[in-house]
C-alpha positions as CSV (number, residue, x, y, z in Angstrom):
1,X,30.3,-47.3,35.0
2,X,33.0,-44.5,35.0
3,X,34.0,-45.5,31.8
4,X,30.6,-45.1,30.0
5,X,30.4,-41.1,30.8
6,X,32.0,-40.2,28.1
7,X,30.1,-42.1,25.7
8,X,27.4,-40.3,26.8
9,X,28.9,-37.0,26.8
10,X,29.6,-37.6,23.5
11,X,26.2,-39.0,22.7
12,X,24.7,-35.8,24.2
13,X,26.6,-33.2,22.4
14,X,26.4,-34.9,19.0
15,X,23.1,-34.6,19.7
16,X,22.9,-31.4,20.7
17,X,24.9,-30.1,17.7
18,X,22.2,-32.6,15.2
19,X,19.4,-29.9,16.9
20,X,21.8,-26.6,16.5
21,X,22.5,-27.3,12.5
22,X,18.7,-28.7,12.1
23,X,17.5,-25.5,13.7
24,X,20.1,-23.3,11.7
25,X,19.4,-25.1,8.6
26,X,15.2,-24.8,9.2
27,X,15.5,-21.3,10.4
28,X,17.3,-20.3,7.2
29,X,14.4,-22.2,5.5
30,X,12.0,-19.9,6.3
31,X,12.9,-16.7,4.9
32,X,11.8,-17.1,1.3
33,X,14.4,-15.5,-1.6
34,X,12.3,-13.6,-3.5
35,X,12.3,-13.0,-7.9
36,X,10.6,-10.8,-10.6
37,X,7.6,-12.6,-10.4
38,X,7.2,-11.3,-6.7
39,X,5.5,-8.4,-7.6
40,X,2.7,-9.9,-9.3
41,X,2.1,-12.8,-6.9
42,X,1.6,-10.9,-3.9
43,X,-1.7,-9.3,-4.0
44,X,-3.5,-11.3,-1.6
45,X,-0.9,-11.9,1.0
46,X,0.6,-9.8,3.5
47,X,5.1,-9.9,2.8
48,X,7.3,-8.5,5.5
49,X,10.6,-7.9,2.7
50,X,14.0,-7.7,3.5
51,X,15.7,-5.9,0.4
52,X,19.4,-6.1,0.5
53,X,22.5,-5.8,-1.5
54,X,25.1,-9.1,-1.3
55,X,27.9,-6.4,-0.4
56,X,26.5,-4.3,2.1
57,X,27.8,-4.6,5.4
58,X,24.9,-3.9,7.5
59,X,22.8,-6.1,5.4
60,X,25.0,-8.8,6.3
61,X,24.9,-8.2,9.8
62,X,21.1,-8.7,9.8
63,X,20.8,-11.7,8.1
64,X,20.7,-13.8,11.4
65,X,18.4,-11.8,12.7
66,X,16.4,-11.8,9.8
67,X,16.4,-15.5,9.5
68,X,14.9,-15.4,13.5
69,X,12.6,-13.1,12.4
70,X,11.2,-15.5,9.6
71,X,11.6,-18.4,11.7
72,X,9.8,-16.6,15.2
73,X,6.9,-15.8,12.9
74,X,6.6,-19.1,11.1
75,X,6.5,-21.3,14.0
76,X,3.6,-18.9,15.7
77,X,1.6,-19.3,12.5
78,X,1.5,-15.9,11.7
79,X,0.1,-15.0,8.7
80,X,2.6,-13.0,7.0
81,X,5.1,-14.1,5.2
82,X,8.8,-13.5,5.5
83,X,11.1,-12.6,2.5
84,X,14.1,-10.9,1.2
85,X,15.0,-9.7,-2.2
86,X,18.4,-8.9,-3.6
87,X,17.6,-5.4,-4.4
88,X,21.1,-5.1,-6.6
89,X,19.7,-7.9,-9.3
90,X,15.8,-6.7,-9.3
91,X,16.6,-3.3,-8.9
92,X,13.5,-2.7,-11.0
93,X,11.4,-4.0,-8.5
94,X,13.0,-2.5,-5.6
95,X,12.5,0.9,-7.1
96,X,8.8,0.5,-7.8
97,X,8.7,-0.2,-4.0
98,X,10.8,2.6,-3.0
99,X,13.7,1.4,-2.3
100,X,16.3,3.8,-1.6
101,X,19.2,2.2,0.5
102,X,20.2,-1.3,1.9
103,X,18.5,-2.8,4.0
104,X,15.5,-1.3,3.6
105,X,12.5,-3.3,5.3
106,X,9.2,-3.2,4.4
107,X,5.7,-4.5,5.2
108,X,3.8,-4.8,2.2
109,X,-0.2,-4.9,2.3
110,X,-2.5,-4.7,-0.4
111,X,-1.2,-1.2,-2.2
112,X,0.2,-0.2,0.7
113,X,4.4,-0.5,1.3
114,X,5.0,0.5,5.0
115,X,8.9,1.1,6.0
116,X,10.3,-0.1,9.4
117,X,13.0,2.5,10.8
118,X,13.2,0.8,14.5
119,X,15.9,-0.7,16.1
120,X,17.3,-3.8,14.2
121,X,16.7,-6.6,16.6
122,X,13.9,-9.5,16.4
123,X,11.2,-8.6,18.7
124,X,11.2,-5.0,17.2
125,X,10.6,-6.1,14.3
126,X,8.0,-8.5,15.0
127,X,6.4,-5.7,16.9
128,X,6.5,-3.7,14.1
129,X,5.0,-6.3,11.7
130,X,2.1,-7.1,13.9
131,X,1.1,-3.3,14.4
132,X,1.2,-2.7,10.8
133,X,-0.4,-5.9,9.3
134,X,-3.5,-5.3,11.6
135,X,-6.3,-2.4,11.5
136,X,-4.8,1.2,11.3
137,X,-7.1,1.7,13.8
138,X,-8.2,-0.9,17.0
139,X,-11.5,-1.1,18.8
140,X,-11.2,-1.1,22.4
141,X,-14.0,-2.8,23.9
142,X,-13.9,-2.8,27.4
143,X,-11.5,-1.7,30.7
144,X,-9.8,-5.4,30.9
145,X,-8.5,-4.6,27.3
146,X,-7.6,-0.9,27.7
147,X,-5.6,-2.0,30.6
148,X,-4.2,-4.4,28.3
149,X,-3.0,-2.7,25.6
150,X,-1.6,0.1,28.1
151,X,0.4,-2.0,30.2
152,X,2.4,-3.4,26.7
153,X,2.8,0.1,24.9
154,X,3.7,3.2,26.7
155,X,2.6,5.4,23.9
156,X,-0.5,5.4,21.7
157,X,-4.0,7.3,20.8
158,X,-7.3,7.0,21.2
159,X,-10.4,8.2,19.2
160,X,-13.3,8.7,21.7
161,X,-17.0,9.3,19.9
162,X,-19.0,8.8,17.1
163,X,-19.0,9.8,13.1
164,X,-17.4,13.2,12.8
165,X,-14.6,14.9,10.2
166,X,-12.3,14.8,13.5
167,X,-12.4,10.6,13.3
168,X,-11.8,11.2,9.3
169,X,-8.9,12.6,10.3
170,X,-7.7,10.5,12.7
171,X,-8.2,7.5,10.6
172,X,-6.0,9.6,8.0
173,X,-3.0,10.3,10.5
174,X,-3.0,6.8,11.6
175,X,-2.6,5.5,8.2
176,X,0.5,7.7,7.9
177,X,1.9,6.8,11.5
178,X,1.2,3.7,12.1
179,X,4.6,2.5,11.7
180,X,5.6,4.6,14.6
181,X,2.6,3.5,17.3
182,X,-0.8,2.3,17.9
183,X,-4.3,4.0,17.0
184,X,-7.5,2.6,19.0
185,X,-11.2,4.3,18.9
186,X,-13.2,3.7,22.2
187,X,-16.6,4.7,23.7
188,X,-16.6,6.5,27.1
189,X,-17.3,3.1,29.0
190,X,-14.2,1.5,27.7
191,X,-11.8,4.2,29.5
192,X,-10.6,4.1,33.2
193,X,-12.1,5.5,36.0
194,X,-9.8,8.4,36.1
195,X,-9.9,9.2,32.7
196,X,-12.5,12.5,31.9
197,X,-13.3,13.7,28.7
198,X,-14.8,17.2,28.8
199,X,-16.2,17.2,25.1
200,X,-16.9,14.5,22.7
201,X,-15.7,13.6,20.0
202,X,-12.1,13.7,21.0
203,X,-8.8,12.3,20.8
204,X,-6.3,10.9,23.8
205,X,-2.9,10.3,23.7
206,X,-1.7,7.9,26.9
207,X,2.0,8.1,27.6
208,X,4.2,6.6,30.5
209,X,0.8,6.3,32.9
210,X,-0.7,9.6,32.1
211,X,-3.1,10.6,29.3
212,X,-3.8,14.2,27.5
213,X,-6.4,15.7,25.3
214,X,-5.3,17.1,22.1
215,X,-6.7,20.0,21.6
216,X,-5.1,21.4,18.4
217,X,-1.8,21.8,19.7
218,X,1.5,22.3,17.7
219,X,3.9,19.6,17.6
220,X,7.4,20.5,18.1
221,X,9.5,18.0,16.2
222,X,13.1,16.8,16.3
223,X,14.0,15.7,13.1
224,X,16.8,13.3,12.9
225,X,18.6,10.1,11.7
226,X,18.5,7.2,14.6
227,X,21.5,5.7,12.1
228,X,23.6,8.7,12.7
229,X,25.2,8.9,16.1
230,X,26.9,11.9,15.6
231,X,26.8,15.0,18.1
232,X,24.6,17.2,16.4
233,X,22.1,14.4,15.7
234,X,22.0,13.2,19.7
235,X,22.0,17.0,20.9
236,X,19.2,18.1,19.2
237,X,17.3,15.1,20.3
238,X,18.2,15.9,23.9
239,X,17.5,19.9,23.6
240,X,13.7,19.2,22.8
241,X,13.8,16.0,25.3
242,X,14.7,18.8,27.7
243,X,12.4,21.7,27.0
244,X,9.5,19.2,26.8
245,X,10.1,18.0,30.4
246,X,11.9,21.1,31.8
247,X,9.7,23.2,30.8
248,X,6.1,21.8,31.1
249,X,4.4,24.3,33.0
250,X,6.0,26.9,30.2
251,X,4.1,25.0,27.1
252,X,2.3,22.1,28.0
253,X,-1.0,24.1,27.2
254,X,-0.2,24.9,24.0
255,X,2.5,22.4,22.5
256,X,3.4,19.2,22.6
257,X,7.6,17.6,21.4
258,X,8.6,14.5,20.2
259,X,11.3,13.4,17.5
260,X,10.6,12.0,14.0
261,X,13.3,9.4,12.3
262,X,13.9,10.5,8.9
263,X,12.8,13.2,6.7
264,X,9.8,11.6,4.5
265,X,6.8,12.6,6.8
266,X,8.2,16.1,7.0
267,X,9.1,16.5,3.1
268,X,5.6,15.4,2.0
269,X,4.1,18.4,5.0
270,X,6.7,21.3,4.2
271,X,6.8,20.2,0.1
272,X,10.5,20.4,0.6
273,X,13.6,18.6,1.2
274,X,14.2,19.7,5.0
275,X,17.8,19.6,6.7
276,X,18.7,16.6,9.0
277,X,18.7,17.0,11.7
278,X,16.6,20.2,12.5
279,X,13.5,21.8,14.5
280,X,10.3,21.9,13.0
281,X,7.0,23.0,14.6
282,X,3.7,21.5,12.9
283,X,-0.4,22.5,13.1
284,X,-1.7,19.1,11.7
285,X,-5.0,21.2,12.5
286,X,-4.3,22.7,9.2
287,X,-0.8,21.3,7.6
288,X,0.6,24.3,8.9
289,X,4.2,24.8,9.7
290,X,7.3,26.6,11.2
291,X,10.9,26.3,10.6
292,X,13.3,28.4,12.2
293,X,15.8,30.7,10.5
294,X,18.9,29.8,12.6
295,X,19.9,26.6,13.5
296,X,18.9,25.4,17.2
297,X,22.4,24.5,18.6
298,X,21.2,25.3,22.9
299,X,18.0,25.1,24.7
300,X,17.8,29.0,24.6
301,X,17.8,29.2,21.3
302,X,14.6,26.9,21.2
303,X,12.6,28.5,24.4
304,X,13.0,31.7,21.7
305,X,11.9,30.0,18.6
306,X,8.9,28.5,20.7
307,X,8.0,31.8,22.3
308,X,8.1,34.0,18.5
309,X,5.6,31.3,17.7
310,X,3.1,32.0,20.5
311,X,3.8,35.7,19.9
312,X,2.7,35.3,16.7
313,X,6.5,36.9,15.4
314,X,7.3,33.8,13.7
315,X,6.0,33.2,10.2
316,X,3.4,30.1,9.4
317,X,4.0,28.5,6.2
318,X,1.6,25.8,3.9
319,X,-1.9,25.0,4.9
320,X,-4.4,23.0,3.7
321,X,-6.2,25.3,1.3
322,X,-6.8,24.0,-2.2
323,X,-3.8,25.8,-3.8
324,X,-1.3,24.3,-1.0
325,X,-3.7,20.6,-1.7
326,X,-2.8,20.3,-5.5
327,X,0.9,21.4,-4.7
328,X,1.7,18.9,-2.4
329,X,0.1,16.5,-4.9
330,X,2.3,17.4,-7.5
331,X,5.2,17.3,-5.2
332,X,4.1,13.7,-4.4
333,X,4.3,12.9,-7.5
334,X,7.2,15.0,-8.6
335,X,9.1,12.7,-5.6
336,X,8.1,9.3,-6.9
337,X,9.2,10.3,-10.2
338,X,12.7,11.0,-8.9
339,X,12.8,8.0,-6.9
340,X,12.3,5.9,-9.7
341,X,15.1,7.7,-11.8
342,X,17.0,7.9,-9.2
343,X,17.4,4.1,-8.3
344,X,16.6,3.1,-11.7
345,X,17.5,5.6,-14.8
346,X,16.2,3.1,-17.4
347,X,13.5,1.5,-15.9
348,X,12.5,5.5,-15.4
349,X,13.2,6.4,-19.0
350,X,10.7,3.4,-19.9
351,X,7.8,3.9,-17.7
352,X,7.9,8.0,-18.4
353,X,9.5,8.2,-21.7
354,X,7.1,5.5,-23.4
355,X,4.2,7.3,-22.9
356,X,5.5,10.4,-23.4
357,X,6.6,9.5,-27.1
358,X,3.3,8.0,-27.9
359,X,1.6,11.1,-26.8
360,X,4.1,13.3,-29.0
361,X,3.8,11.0,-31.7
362,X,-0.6,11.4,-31.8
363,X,-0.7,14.8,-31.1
364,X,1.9,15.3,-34.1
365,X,-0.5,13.2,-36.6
366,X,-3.3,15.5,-35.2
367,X,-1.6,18.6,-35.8
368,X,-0.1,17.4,-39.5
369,X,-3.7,16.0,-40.3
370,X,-5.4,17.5,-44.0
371,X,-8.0,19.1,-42.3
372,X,-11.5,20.6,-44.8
373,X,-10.4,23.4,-47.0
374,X,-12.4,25.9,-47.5
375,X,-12.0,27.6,-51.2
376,X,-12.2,31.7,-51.6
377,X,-13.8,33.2,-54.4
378,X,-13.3,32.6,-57.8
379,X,-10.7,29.7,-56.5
380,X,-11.4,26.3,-57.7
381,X,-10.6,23.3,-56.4
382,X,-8.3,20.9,-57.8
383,X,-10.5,18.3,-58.5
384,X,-13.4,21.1,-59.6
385,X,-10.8,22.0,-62.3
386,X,-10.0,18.4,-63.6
387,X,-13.9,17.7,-63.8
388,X,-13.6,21.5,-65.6
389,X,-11.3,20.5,-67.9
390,X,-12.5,16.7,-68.2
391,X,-16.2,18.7,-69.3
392,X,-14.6,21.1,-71.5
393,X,-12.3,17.9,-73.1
394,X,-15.5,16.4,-73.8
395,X,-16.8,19.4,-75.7
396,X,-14.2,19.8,-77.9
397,X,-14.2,16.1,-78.5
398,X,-18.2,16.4,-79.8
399,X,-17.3,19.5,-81.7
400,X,-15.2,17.7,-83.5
401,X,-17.3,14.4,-84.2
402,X,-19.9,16.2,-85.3
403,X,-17.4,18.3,-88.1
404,X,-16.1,14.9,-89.3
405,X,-19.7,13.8,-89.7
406,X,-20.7,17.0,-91.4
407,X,-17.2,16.1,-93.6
408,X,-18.8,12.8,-94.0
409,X,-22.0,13.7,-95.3
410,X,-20.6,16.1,-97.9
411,X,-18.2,13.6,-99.1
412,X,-21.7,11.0,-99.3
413,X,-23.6,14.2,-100.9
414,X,-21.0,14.5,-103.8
415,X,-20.2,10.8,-104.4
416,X,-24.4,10.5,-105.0
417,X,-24.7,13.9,-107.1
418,X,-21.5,12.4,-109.5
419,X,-23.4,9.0,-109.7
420,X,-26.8,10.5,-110.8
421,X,-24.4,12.7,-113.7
422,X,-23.3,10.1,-114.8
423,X,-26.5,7.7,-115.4
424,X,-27.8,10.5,-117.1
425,X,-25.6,10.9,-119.1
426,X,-25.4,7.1,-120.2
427,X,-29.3,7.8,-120.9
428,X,-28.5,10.7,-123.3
429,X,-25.8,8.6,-125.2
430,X,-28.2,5.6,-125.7
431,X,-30.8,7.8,-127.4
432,X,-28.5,9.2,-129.7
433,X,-27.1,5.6,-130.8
């Protein structure tokens, strides 16, 4: 009996290792390599995209969690689709996406191309990619599912009422920030107990158990790089972290502080390339904006920054009237242009300069075209003046006929006048003989 242990330990963990390099071998399985014909085979599907680069150390250091990813989402029948591309060999493609640096992962749906900047770690991002995939904005129904939805996120918004521009705009927002947290509309009944709402329609944010109305308040924002755990990066996040809860009472009414990964958001508002990391305040009431002219290195120097902006000292910037709409729409596009040069010279120089030559070459043929000529006065045209001469030609031409058929006639004249002589004058000699 003793001696047959063993055997079954061994029985057990060749076993066990047949299910580890199954699993590892299926898990790998379901993250699908991607090619050029990607882009055109994707319309219809919804592709959370891992684009890489075979050297890249971080890259490598998500690939097993990347492969758990596909694997986690495959097995719970989700319906997207788990890939990654080798952004160093389709570089072409990777730049029409936006690709910038490695990894970069995306959620691609429909025309849409949504980046993840979260933590790198498996329930993230399949948090991430079931926010995103779904409706920019969520109906809650009913109390149960409020109370759902609150006890899993400790941040997100609520629309509450009917049609209005304010519900345009928070549908417009949530397309834009989605990646970042949930967006749900309600109706009154659908709210706690506890929850009041003084005016309708209106917009909630819930956070850590308590709620507030916005109200048109400006957002204080930390802008900084989550990657970068450098001092100035983690002390900047702390400074507004601190003003927002030390000094509640001080601002609640009137602002409201958070932290922003990365500088895209920001870029598109301010039409500028702003520093990271750094303060900036924004009215998305009216794409309004302030940026302060120091650096904020201490809580002081914020508490002043916040307070020249309520005494009305500090100077707004942008806005949302039609001038400041078409220049942030040529900045847009001024930025993908860039992008694409940027990650992709040729495939830049091909998709701007081919256009751009055919364009030259038509309005050159335009310009260069014989257009109608209008002759001055006593100015013939060319072909006026062949006919001219071609008429005249002809003139001369008869003239002359008709001299050689005068010529002609005399020479017919005298050859009958010398034959007449001459048979008279046979007539005269024959009467004489």
């Amino acid at each position: 009996m003793a001696a047959s242990v063993p055997g079954k330990v061994v029985h057990v963990v060749l076993l066990l290792w047949g299910v580890t390099a199954f699993r590892s071998v299926a898990v790998s399985s379901f993250a699908i390599d991607l090619d050029e014909t990607f882009k055109d085979n994707r319309e219809d599907e919804i592709w959370l995209v891992d684009f890489y680069a075979p050297w890249c150390g971080h890259c490598k250091k998500l690939e097993p969690i990347w492969d758990e990813v596909a694997a986690e989402m495959f097995t719970s029948g989700s319906p997207i689709k788990v890939g990654k591309m080798d952004a160093t060999i389709y570089a072409g493609i990777a730049s029409q996406f936006g690709v910038r640096g490695y990894p970069t992962i995306k959620l691609l749906k429909g025309d849409l191309a949504y980046n993840y900047r979260g933590p790198r770690t498996k329930e993230d991002i399949i948090e991430f990619a079931g926010r995103v995939s779904g409706p920019l904005v969520r109906s809650l129904s009913s109390q149960q599912l409020f109370d759902h939805w609150q006890k899993r996120h400790p941040v997100f918004f609520v629309y509450v009422g009917g049609e209005s521009p304010l519900k345009e705009k928070f549908f417009e927002v949530a397309s834009e920030l989605i990646v970042y947290t949930y967006f749900f509309s309600a109706s009154e009944d659908a709210l706690p107990e506890d929850v009041s709402v003084q005016e309708l329609p209106a917009v909630l944010v819930f956070k850590d158990g308590a709620y507030y109305t916005y109200d048109g308040k400006l957002v204080v924002v930390a802008v900084i790089d989550s990657k970068n755990s450098s001092e100035v990066h983690t002390r900047l996040k702390a400074i507004t972290h601190e003003v927002a809860t030390g000094y509640r009472e001080q601002f609640h009414r009137n602002f409201q502080f958070g932290h922003i990964d990365g500088a895209d958001y920001i870029n598109s508002v301010i039409m500028d390339e702003v520093i990271v990391p750094s303060i900036v305040v924004l009215n998305t009431s009216n794409q309004q904006y302030f940026i302060p002219e120091t650096a904020i290195e201490s809580i002081e120097d914020l508490i002043k920054f916040i307070n020249d902006i309520m005494e009305g000292s500090a100077q707004a910037q942008g806005g949302d009237s039609f001038y400041y709409r078409v220049r942030r729409l040529l900045y847009d596009g001024k930025s993908t242009i860039l992008s694409v040069f940027k990650t992709s010279p040729l495939l830049g120089c091909f998709l701007f300069g081919l256009p751009l030559g055919v364009i030259s070459i038509m309005c050159y043929g335009i310009w260069t075209a014989d257009g109608e000529y209008e002759p001055e006065e006593g100015e013939l045209l060319q072909n006026e003046a062949i006919e001219q001469g071609d008429a005249e030609a002809s003139d001369d031409e008869r003239e002359e006929n008709n001299d050689d058929h005068h010529k002609d006639g005399d020479k017919e004249s005298s050859k009958e006048h010398k034959d007449e002589d001459m048979e008279e004058k046979s007539m005269v000699e024959k009467k004489r003989d």
